[in-house]
C-alpha positions in Angstrom: -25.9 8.3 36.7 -27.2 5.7 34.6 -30.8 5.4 36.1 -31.3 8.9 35.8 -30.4 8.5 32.1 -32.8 5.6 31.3 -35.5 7.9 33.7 -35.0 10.5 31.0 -34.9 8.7 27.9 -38.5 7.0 29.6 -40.2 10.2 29.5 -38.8 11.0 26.2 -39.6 7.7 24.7 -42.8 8.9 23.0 -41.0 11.6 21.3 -37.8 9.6 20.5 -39.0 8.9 16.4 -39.3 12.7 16.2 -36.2 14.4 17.2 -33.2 15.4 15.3 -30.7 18.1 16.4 -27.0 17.8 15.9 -26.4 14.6 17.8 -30.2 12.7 17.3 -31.5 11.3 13.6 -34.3 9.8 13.3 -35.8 9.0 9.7 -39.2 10.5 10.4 -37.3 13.7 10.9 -36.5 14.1 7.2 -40.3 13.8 6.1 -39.8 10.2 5.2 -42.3 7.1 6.8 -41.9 3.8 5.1 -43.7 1.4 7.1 -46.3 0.7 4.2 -43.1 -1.0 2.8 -41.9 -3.0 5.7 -43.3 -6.4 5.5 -46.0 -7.2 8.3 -43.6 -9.5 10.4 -42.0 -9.9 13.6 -42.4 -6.4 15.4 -39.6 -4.0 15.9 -37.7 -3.9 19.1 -38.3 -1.2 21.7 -37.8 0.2 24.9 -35.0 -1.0 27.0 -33.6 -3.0 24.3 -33.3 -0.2 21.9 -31.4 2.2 24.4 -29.2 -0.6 25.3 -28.1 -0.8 21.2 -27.4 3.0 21.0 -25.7 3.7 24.4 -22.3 4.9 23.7 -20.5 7.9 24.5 -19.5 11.6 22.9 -16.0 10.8 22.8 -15.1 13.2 20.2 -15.2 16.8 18.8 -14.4 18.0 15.3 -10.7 18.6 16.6 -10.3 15.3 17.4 -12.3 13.1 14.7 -10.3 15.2 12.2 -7.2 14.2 13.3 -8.7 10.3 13.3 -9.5 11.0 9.9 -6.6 12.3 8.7 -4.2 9.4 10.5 -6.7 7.1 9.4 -6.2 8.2 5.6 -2.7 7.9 5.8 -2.7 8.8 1.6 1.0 10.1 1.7 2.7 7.0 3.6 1.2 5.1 1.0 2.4 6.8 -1.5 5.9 6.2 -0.5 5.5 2.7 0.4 3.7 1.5 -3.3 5.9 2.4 -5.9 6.7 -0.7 -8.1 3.1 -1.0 -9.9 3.5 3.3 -10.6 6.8 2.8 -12.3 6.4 -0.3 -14.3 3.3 1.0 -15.6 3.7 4.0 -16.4 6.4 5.6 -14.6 7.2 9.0 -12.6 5.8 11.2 -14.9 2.3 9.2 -14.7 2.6 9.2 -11.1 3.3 12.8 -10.2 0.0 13.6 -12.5 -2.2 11.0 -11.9 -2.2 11.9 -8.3 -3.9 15.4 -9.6 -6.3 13.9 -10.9 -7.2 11.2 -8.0 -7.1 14.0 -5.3 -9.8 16.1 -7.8 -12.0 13.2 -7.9 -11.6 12.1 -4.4 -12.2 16.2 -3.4 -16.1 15.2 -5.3 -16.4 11.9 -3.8 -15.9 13.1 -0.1 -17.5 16.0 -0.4 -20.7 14.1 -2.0 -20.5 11.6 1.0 -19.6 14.3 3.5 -23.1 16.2 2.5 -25.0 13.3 2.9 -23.1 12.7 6.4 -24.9 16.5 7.4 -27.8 14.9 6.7 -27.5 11.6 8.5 -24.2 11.9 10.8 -25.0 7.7 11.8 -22.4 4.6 11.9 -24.4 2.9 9.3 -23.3 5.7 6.7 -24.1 4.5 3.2 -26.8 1.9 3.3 -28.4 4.9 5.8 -28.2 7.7 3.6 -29.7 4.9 0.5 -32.2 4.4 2.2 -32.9 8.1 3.0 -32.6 8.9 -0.7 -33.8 6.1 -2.7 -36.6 5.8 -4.3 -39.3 4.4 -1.8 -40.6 1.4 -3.9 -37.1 0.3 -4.1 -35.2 1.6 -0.9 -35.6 -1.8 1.2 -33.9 -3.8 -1.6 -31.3 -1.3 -2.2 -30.2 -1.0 1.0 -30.1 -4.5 1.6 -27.4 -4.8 -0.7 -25.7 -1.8 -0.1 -25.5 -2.6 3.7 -23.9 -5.9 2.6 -21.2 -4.7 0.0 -20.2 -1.8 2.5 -20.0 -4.4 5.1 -18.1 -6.4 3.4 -15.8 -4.0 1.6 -14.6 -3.1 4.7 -13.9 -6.6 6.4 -11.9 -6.7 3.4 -10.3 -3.8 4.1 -9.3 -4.5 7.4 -7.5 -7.7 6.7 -5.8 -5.7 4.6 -4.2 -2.9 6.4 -3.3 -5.8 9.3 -1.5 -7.7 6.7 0.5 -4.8 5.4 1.5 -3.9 8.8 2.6 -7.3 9.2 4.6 -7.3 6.4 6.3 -3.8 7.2 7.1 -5.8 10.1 8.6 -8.3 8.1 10.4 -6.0 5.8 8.4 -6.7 3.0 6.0 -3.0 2.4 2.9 -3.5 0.1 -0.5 -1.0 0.1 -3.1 0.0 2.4 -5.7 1.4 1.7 -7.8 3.6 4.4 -10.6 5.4 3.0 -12.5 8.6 4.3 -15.7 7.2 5.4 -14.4 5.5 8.2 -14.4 8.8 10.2 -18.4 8.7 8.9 -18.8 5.0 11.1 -17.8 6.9 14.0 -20.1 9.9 13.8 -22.4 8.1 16.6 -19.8 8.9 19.3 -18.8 12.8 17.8 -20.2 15.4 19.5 -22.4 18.1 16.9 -22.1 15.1 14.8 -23.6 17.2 11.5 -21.2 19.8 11.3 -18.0 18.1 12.6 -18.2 14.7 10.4 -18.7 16.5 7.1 -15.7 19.2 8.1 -13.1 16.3 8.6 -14.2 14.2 5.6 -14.0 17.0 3.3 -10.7 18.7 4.8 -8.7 15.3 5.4 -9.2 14.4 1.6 -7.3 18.3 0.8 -4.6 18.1 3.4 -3.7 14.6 2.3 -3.8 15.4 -1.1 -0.9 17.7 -0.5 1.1 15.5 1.5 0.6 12.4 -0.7 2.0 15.1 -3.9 4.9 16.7 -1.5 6.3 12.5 -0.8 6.0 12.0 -4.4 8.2 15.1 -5.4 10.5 14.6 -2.5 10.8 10.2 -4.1 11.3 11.8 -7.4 13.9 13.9 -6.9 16.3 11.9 -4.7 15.6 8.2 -5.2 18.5 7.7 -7.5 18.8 4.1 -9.5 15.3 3.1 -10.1 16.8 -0.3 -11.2 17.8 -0.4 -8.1 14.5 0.4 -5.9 12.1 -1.8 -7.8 14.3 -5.0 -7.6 14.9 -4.0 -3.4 12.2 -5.8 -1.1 11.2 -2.8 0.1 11.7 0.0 -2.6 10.8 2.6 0.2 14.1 1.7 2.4 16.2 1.0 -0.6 15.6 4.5 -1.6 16.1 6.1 1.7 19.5 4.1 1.7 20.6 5.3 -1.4 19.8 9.1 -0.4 21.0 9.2 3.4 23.8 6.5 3.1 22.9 5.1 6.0 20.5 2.3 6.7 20.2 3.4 10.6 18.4 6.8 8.7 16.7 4.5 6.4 15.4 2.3 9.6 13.6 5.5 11.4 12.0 6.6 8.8 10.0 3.2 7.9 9.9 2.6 11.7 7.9 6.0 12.1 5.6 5.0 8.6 5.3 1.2 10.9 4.0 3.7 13.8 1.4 5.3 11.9 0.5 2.1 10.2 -0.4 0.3 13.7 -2.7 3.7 14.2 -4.7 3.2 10.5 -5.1 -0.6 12.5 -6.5 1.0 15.7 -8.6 3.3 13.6 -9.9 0.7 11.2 -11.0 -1.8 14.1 -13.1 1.0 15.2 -14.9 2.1 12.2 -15.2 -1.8 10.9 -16.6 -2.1 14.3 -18.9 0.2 14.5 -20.5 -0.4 10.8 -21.1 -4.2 12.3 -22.5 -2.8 15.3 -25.2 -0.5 13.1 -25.7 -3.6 10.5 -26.5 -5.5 13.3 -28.8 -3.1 14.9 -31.0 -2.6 11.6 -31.5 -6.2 11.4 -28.5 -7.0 8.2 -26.6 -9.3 11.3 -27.7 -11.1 14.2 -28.8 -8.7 16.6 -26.7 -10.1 19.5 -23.5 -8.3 17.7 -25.4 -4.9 18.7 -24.8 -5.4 22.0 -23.2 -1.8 23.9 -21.4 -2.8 27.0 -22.4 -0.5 30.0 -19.1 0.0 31.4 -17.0 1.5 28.5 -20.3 2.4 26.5 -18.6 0.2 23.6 -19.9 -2.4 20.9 -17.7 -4.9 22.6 -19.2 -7.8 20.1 -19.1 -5.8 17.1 -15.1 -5.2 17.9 -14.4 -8.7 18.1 -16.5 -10.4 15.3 -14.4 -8.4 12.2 -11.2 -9.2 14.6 -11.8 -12.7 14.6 -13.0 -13.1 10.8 -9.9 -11.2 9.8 -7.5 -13.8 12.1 -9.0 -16.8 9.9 -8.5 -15.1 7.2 -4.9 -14.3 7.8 -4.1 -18.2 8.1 -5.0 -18.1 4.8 -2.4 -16.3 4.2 -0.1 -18.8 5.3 -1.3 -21.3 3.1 -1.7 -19.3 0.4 -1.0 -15.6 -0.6 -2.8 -15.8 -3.9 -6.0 -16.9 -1.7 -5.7 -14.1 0.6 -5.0 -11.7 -2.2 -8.1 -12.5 -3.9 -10.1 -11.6 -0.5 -8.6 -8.4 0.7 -9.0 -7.5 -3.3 -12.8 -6.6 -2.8 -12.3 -3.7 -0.7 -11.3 -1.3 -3.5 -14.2 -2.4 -5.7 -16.6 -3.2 -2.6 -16.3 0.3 -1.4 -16.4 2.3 -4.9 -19.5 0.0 -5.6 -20.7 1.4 -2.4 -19.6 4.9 -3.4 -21.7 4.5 -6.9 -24.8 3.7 -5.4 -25.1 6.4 -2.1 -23.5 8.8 -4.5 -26.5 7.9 -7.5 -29.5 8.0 -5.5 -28.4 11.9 -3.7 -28.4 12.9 -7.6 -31.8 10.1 -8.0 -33.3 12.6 -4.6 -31.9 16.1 -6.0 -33.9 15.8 -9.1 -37.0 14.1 -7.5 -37.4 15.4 -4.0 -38.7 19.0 -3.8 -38.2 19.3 -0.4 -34.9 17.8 0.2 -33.5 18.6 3.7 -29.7 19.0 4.0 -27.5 19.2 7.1 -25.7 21.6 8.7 -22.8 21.0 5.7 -24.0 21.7 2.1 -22.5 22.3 -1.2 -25.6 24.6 -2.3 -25.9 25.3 -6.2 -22.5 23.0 -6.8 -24.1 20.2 -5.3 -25.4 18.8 -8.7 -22.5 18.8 -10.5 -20.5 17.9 -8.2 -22.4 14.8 -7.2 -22.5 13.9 -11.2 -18.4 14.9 -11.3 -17.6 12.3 -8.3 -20.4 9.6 -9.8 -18.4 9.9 -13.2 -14.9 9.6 -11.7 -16.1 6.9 -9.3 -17.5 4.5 -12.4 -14.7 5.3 -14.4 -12.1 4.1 -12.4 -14.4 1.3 -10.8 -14.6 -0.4 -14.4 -10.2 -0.4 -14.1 -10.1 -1.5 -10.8 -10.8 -5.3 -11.4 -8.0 -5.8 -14.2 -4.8 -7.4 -13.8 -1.8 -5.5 -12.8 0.8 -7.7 -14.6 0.7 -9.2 -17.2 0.8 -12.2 -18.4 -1.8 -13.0 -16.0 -1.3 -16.3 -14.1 -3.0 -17.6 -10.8 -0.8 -15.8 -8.5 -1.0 -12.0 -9.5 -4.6 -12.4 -11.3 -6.9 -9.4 -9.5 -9.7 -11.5 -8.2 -11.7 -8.3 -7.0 -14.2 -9.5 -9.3 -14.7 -12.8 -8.5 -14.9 -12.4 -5.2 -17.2 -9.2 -5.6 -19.5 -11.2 -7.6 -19.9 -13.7 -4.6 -20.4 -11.4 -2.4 -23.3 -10.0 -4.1 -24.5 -13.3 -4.8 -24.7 -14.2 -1.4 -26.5 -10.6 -0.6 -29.1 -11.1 -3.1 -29.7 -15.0 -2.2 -30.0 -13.7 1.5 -32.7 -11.4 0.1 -34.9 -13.8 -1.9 -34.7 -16.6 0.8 -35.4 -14.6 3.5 -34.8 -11.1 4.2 -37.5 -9.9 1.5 -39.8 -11.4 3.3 -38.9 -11.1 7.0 -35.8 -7.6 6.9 -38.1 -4.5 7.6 -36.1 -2.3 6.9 -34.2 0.3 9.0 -35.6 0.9 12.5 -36.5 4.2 12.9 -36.4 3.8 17.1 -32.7 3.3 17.0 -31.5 6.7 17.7 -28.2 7.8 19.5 -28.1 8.5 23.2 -26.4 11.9 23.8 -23.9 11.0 26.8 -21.4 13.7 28.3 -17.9 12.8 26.5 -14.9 12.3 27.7 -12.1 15.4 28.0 -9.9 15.9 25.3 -7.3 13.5 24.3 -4.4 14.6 22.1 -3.9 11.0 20.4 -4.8 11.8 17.2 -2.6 15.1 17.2 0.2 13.2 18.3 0.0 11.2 15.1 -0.8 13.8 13.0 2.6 15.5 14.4 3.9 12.2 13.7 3.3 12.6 10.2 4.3 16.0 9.6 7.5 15.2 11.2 8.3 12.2 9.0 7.5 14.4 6.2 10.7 17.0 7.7 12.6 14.5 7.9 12.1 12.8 4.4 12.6 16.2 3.0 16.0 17.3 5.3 17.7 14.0 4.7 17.1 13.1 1.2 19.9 14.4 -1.2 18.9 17.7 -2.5 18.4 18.0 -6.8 19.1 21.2 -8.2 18.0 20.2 -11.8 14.6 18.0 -13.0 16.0 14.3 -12.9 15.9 11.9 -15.7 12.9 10.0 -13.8 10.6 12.8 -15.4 12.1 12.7 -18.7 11.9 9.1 -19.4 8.7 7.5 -18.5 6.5 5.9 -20.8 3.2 7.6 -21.0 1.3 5.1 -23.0 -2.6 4.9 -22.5 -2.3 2.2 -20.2 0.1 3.7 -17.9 -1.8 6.2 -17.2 -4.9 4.4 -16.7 -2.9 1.8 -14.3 -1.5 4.8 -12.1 -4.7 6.7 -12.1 -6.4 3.4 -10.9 -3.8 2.4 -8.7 -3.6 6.2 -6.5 -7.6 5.7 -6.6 -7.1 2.4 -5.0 -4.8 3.8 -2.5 -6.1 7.7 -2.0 -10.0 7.5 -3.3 -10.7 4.5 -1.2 -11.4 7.2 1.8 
């Protein structure tokens, strides 16, 4: 089966720079040829090598990558697992509109990214479409550092989801924060890639906005002493206690939030995994991480290097919380940064492009404003996301999202003038996506999304029932900085799709 596949890709070697139907890209395809820009170095790989770096396999329809999506999210569990920064900063009343506003924004942002996924539906998502959309004296540059932050961001990221799950495991609940472009890392192994990818980021981001408001409600009516939550270890089990009166209740509802929170791992491994596997394969890595093993048609090297970096990191951990902290804090503003700059050159190639191609997915006439809607809302709350969330400020709760951002893009930019300006070419345009029959259907994702919707049943039959508004909304302080902390901190959580 597999000779005849290289046989066919052989003959259709010459035309492989060329083609782009709903599960081939290319970047001549979209009118654009940069090689004037590239840098006369080492030459490009080809042939053999090339198909051996995009060999993987159709696994998924829309069905199923929307389900990934939406487990992968997880916005609602969450909710109900961060509560302590919401209510000391601004309380209930902050929190049950704040989220309003984060799911509006986070409706522009996805559906900004998801139109630019029609367009180019590849696991290198937003240092591909930058370089797609930039301007071409500039787009080599750009998307050097954007393929950097976004790789980064979401190393970052990843050590943080497996140290929440660790500490749920523990007892001890703090945030995750899954964002919606990891379904976009994936869209190499989605069948109709142009149409399905866009569908599920843009849908997810709804459906999870009214989950993530229904837990809030359900917590606000029925949590009782909110002394008595914040000062619990885990303010999500103390509250469950005090509204079933029974910690057996209490124990299979967190155990089914620990179930889905071992999925957002799964699903983060594979979309970390498969942004390493493209940085690698345009040249941002060392090319041996692009590696697809023939077998299981996976990016067996690319699973394991953000695995392995995220174990050292964790024995940091041990050591030190305040030094982990600071790492797993440039996720949020890693991938907003990321957000800012795919997000400003689609509104850079709307106004300057006249014959802009879109994908199968488009927003039409409320394209504009809503690109310059989701570029607002993203800057806005990017400038809150690097303050401290206590204060006074000391060296164990300082946010060190900047700090750490700013090496990061230090080491990015001294990457570029040492070497990669001279010797990166840019994006190869031969690496295309080989279209493989996919497996059958798997209900794995649907399992966890009935998973959720369950939990949610269960929240809502076994939680005391509140005929009146309780104090919670009648008492909160809705200073300026409340509402600017919760707004940031549901962004952090919910916009970080």
């Amino acid at each position: 089966m597999e000779d005849r596949e290289l046989q066919l890709w052989n003959k259709q070697n010459g035309a492989m720079a060329h083609e782009d139907n709903g599960d081939m890209i290319s970047e001549s395809s979209h009118g654009r040829n940069d090689d004037s820009l590239s840098p006369p170095s080492r030459s490009r790989t080809t042939g053999e090598t090339v198909r051996a770096q995009v060999r993987v396999k159709k696994l998924f329809n829309f069905t199923q990558i929307f389900f990934f999506a939406l487990t992968f999210m997880s916005s609602w569990e969450t909710m109900a697992l961060y509560l302590t920064g919401s209510f000391t900063n601004g309380g209930p009343r902050a929190l049950s509109w704040g989220i309003i506003v984060v799911v509006c924004g986070a409706l522009a942002q996805s559906a900004s990214l998801a139109e630019m996924a029609s367009m180019q539906p590849i696991a290198g998502a937003q240092y591909h479409w930058t370089h797609h959309l930039a301007p071409p004296n500039q787009k080599r540059f750009i998307t050097w550092m954007q393929g950097w932050i976004t790789w980064f961001a979401w190393v970052s990221l990843l050590a943080g989801v497996a140290n929440t799950t660790a500490n749920m495991l523990q007892g001890v609940v703090t945030a995750n924060y899954p964002g919606f472009d990891g379904a976009v890392h994936m869209s190499e192994e989605v069948r109709r890639a142009k149409k399905a990818v866009p569908r599920s980021m843009f849908w997810t981001v709804a459906i999870n906005g009214i989950f993530a408001y229904a837990i809030i409600l359900t917590i606000l009516f029925t949590m009782g002493s909110i002394e008595d939550a914040l000062t619990a270890p885990s303010p999500i089990i103390q509250i469950c206690q005090q509204a079933t009166g029974s910690t057996s209740a209490a124990t299979a509802m967190v155990c089914g939030l620990l179930i889905i929170s071992l999925a957002v791992n799964l699903a983060s491994i594979a979309s970390t995994s498969r942004l390493t596997w493209a940085w690698s394969r345009d040249g941002g890595l060392p090319s041996w991480f692009s590696y697809i093993d023939r077998k299981h048609s996976v990016p067996v090297r690319a699973v394991w290097l953000p695995i392995v970096i995220v174990m050292v990191l964790s024995c940091l951990n041990i050591a030190s919380t305040a030094a982990f902290g600071a790492f797993i804090a440039l996720s949020s503003i890693g991938l907003f940064s990321s957000y800012i700059i795919a997000i400003s050159c689609m509104v850079h190639a709307r106004f300057k492009q006249k014959n802009l191609q879109f994908g199968d997915w488009t927003m039409g006439r409320l394209g504009l404003p809503v690109n310059i809607f989701a570029l607002a809302y993203t800057c806005y709350v990017t400038i809150w996301l690097p303050f401290p969330n206590y204060l006074p400020v000391n060296g164990v709760n300082m946010n060190y999202a900047l700090p750490i951002f700013g090496v990061s893009t230090l080491f990015a930019l001294s990457y570029w003038l040492l070497s990669a300006k001279k010797n990166w070419r840019g994006l190869n345009k031969e690496v295309i996506r080989l279209v493989v029959e996919g497996a059958g259907w798997t209900c794995q994702f649907l399992l966890l999304l009935c998973t959720d919707i369950l939990i949610i049943i269960i929240i809502l039959l076994l939680l005391k029932k509140q005929e009146s508004l309780p104090l919670h909304f009648q008492c909160a302080d809705m200073s300026l900085r409340g509402r600017v902390f919760v707004i940031r901190q549901r962004s952090m959580i919910y916009g970080r799709k």
